[in-house]
C-alpha positions in Angstrom: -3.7 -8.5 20.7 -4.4 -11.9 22.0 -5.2 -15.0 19.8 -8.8 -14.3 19.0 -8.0 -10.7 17.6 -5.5 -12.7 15.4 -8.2 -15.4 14.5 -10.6 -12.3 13.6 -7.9 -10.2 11.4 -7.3 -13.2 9.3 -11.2 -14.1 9.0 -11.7 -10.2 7.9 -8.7 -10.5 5.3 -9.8 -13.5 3.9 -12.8 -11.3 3.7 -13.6 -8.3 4.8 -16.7 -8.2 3.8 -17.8 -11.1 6.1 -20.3 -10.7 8.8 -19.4 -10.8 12.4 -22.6 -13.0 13.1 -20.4 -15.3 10.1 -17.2 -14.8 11.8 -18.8 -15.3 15.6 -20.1 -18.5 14.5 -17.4 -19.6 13.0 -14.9 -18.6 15.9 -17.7 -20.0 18.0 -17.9 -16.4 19.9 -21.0 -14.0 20.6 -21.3 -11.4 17.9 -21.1 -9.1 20.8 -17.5 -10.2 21.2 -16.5 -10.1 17.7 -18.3 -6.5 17.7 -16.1 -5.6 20.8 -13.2 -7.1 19.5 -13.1 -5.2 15.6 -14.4 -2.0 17.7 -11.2 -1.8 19.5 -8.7 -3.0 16.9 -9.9 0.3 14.7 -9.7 2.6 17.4 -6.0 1.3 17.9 -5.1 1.4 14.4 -4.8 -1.7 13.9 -7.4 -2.0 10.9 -6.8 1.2 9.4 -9.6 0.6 7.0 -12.0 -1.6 4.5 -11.3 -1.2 0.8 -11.6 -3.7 -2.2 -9.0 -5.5 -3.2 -8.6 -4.2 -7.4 -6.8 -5.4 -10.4 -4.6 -2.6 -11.5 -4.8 -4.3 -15.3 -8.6 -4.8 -15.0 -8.7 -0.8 -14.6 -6.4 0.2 -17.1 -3.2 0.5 -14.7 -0.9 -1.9 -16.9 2.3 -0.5 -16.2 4.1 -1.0 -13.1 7.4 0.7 -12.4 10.3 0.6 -9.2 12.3 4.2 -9.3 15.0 4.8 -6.9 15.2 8.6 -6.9 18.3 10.6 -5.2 17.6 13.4 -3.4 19.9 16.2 -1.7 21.0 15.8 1.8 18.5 16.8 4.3 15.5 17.2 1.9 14.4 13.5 1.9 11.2 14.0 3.7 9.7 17.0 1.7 10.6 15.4 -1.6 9.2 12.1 -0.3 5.8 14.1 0.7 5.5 15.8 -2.9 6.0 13.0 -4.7 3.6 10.4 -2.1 0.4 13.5 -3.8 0.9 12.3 -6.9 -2.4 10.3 -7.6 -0.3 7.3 -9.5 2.0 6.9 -6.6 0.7 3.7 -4.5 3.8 3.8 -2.3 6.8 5.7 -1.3 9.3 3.9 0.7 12.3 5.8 2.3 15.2 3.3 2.2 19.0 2.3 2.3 21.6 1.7 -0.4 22.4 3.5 -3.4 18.2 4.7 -3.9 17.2 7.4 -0.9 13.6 6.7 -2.1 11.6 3.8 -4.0 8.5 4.9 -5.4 6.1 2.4 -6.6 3.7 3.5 -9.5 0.9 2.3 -12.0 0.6 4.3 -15.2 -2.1 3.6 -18.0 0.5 4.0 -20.6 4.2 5.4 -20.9 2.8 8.8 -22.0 1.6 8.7 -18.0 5.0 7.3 -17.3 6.8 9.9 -19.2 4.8 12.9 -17.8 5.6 11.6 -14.2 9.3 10.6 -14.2 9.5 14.7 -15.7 7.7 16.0 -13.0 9.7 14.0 -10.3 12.8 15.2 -11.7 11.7 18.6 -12.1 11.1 18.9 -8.3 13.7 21.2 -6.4 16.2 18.5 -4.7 15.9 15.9 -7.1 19.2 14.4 -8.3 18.4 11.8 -10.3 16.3 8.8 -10.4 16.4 4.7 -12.4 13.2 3.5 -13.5 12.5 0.0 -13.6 9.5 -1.2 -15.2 8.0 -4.3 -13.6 7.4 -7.2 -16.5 5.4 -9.7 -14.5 4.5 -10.1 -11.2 4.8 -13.1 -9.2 3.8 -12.0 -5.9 1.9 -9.1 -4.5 0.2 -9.0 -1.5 -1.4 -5.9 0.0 -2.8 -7.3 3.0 -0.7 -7.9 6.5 -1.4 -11.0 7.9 -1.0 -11.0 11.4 0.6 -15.0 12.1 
Protein backbone atom coordinates (compact mmCIF):
# COMPACT_ATOMS: atom_id res chain seq x y z
CA UNK A 1 0.00 0.00 0.00
CA UNK A 2 1.39 3.40 -0.86
CA UNK A 3 -0.10 6.80 0.16
CA UNK A 4 -2.94 7.00 -2.35
CA UNK A 5 -4.32 3.52 -1.34
CA UNK A 6 -4.29 5.08 2.22
CA UNK A 7 -5.96 8.42 1.00
CA UNK A 8 -8.72 6.04 -0.83
CA UNK A 9 -9.40 3.55 2.29
CA UNK A 10 -10.11 6.55 4.46
CA UNK A 11 -12.31 8.40 1.63
CA UNK A 12 -14.37 4.85 1.33
CA UNK A 13 -14.66 4.65 5.37
CA UNK A 14 -15.72 7.95 5.70
CA UNK A 15 -18.14 6.59 3.11
CA UNK A 16 -18.34 3.76 1.43
CA UNK A 17 -20.85 4.46 -0.45
CA UNK A 18 -18.97 7.31 -2.32
CA UNK A 19 -18.28 7.31 -5.97
CA UNK A 20 -14.92 6.77 -7.35
CA UNK A 21 -15.60 9.60 -9.98
CA UNK A 22 -16.32 11.61 -6.15
CA UNK A 23 -13.27 10.22 -4.75
CA UNK A 24 -10.99 10.70 -8.19
CA UNK A 25 -11.97 14.22 -8.11
CA UNK A 26 -11.40 14.76 -4.93
CA UNK A 27 -7.86 12.89 -4.79
CA UNK A 28 -7.44 14.77 -8.11
CA UNK A 29 -6.82 11.13 -9.79
CA UNK A 30 -8.56 9.44 -13.05
CA UNK A 31 -11.43 7.26 -12.04
CA UNK A 32 -9.50 4.70 -13.92
CA UNK A 33 -6.91 4.91 -11.13
CA UNK A 34 -9.19 4.89 -8.28
CA UNK A 35 -10.99 1.81 -10.16
CA UNK A 36 -7.43 0.10 -10.37
CA UNK A 37 -6.54 1.05 -7.15
CA UNK A 38 -10.06 -0.42 -5.01
CA UNK A 39 -9.74 -3.42 -7.66
CA UNK A 40 -6.59 -4.57 -6.19
CA UNK A 41 -7.06 -3.73 -2.57
CA UNK A 42 -10.16 -6.43 -2.62
CA UNK A 43 -8.39 -8.90 -4.40
CA UNK A 44 -5.64 -8.60 -1.52
CA UNK A 45 -7.99 -8.62 1.23
CA UNK A 46 -7.51 -5.65 2.14
CA UNK A 47 -11.35 -4.39 1.95
CA UNK A 48 -12.87 -7.47 2.84
CA UNK A 49 -16.24 -5.98 2.12
CA UNK A 50 -19.13 -3.10 1.95
CA UNK A 51 -21.78 -3.21 4.65
CA UNK A 52 -23.75 -0.48 6.54
CA UNK A 53 -22.76 0.72 9.48
CA UNK A 54 -26.11 -0.19 12.08
CA UNK A 55 -27.29 0.87 15.41
CA UNK A 56 -27.57 -2.27 17.51
CA UNK A 57 -30.37 -0.19 19.82
CA UNK A 58 -32.13 1.11 16.67
CA UNK A 59 -32.72 -2.74 15.79
CA UNK A 60 -33.64 -4.04 18.98
CA UNK A 61 -30.00 -5.29 20.02
CA UNK A 62 -30.05 -3.31 23.49
CA UNK A 63 -27.98 -5.49 25.44
CA UNK A 64 -24.39 -5.70 25.10
CA UNK A 65 -22.29 -8.19 27.12
CA UNK A 66 -18.10 -9.08 27.54
CA UNK A 67 -17.85 -13.05 28.68
CA UNK A 68 -14.58 -14.50 29.37
CA UNK A 69 -15.28 -18.20 29.04
CA UNK A 70 -12.60 -21.05 30.21
CA UNK A 71 -12.17 -23.79 28.22
CA UNK A 72 -10.17 -27.23 28.69
CA UNK A 73 -6.68 -27.42 27.49
CA UNK A 74 -6.26 -28.01 23.88
CA UNK A 75 -9.96 -27.44 22.84
CA UNK A 76 -9.80 -23.67 22.52
CA UNK A 77 -10.21 -23.58 18.83
CA UNK A 78 -13.26 -25.94 18.40
CA UNK A 79 -15.09 -24.28 21.23
CA UNK A 80 -14.18 -20.88 19.85
CA UNK A 81 -15.66 -22.02 16.25
CA UNK A 82 -19.10 -23.30 17.94
CA UNK A 83 -19.59 -20.53 19.74
CA UNK A 84 -18.35 -17.73 16.69
CA UNK A 85 -22.12 -19.83 14.74
CA UNK A 86 -24.07 -18.41 17.08
CA UNK A 87 -26.04 -15.68 15.21
CA UNK A 88 -25.77 -13.09 18.32
CA UNK A 89 -21.99 -13.47 18.54
CA UNK A 90 -20.40 -10.28 16.71
CA UNK A 91 -16.95 -11.35 17.83
CA UNK A 92 -14.81 -13.95 19.38
CA UNK A 93 -11.52 -13.00 20.43
CA UNK A 94 -8.95 -15.77 21.60
CA UNK A 95 -6.89 -13.96 24.34
CA UNK A 96 -4.43 -13.96 27.49
CA UNK A 97 -4.99 -13.73 31.13
CA UNK A 98 -7.39 -15.38 33.37
CA UNK A 99 -10.35 -15.47 30.10
CA UNK A 100 -9.07 -18.11 27.17
CA UNK A 101 -11.98 -16.47 25.13
CA UNK A 102 -13.89 -13.04 25.08
CA UNK A 103 -17.07 -13.21 23.26
CA UNK A 104 -18.77 -10.16 22.38
CA UNK A 105 -22.65 -10.29 22.02
CA UNK A 106 -26.00 -8.30 21.50
CA UNK A 107 -29.19 -9.78 22.85
CA UNK A 108 -32.73 -8.19 22.44
CA UNK A 109 -33.50 -8.99 26.03
CA UNK A 110 -31.96 -11.16 28.94
CA UNK A 111 -34.30 -14.05 28.00
CA UNK A 112 -31.76 -14.01 24.68
CA UNK A 113 -29.05 -13.53 27.18
CA UNK A 114 -30.10 -16.33 29.38
CA UNK A 115 -30.71 -18.82 26.57
CA UNK A 116 -27.12 -18.12 25.23
CA UNK A 117 -24.88 -18.10 28.38
CA UNK A 118 -26.84 -21.90 28.86
CA UNK A 119 -26.01 -22.95 25.62
CA UNK A 120 -22.25 -21.79 25.94
CA UNK A 121 -21.86 -23.58 29.03
CA UNK A 122 -23.59 -26.57 27.87
CA UNK A 123 -20.96 -27.09 25.22
CA UNK A 124 -18.46 -30.07 25.76
CA UNK A 125 -15.10 -28.32 27.16
CA UNK A 126 -16.69 -25.41 28.66
CA UNK A 127 -15.50 -24.64 32.20
CA UNK A 128 -16.89 -21.78 33.10
CA UNK A 129 -17.56 -18.34 31.91
CA UNK A 130 -18.20 -14.21 33.75
CA UNK A 131 -20.54 -12.21 31.96
CA UNK A 132 -20.25 -8.59 31.93
CA UNK A 133 -22.99 -6.57 30.70
CA UNK A 134 -21.91 -3.35 28.96
CA UNK A 135 -23.89 -0.19 30.53
CA UNK A 136 -22.85 2.50 28.19
CA UNK A 137 -20.62 2.76 25.58
CA UNK A 138 -18.15 5.47 25.01
CA UNK A 139 -16.35 4.30 22.05
CA UNK A 140 -16.92 1.80 19.37
CA UNK A 141 -15.50 1.82 16.20
CA UNK A 142 -15.91 -0.93 13.65
CA UNK A 143 -13.87 0.39 10.96
CA UNK A 144 -9.85 0.15 10.60
CA UNK A 145 -8.41 3.20 9.65
CA UNK A 146 -5.42 2.77 7.96
CA UNK A 147 -3.08 6.19 9.34
Amino acid sequence: MDLLDIKILNLLNENARKSFRQIAKELKVSMSTVSNRVKKLEEQGIIKGYAPILDPQKVGLDLQVIIGVRMSKGKLIDVQNQIATYPNVFGVYDTTGDWDSIVISRFRNRGELNTFIKWVLSLENVERTRTQMVLNVVKEEVRVAPI
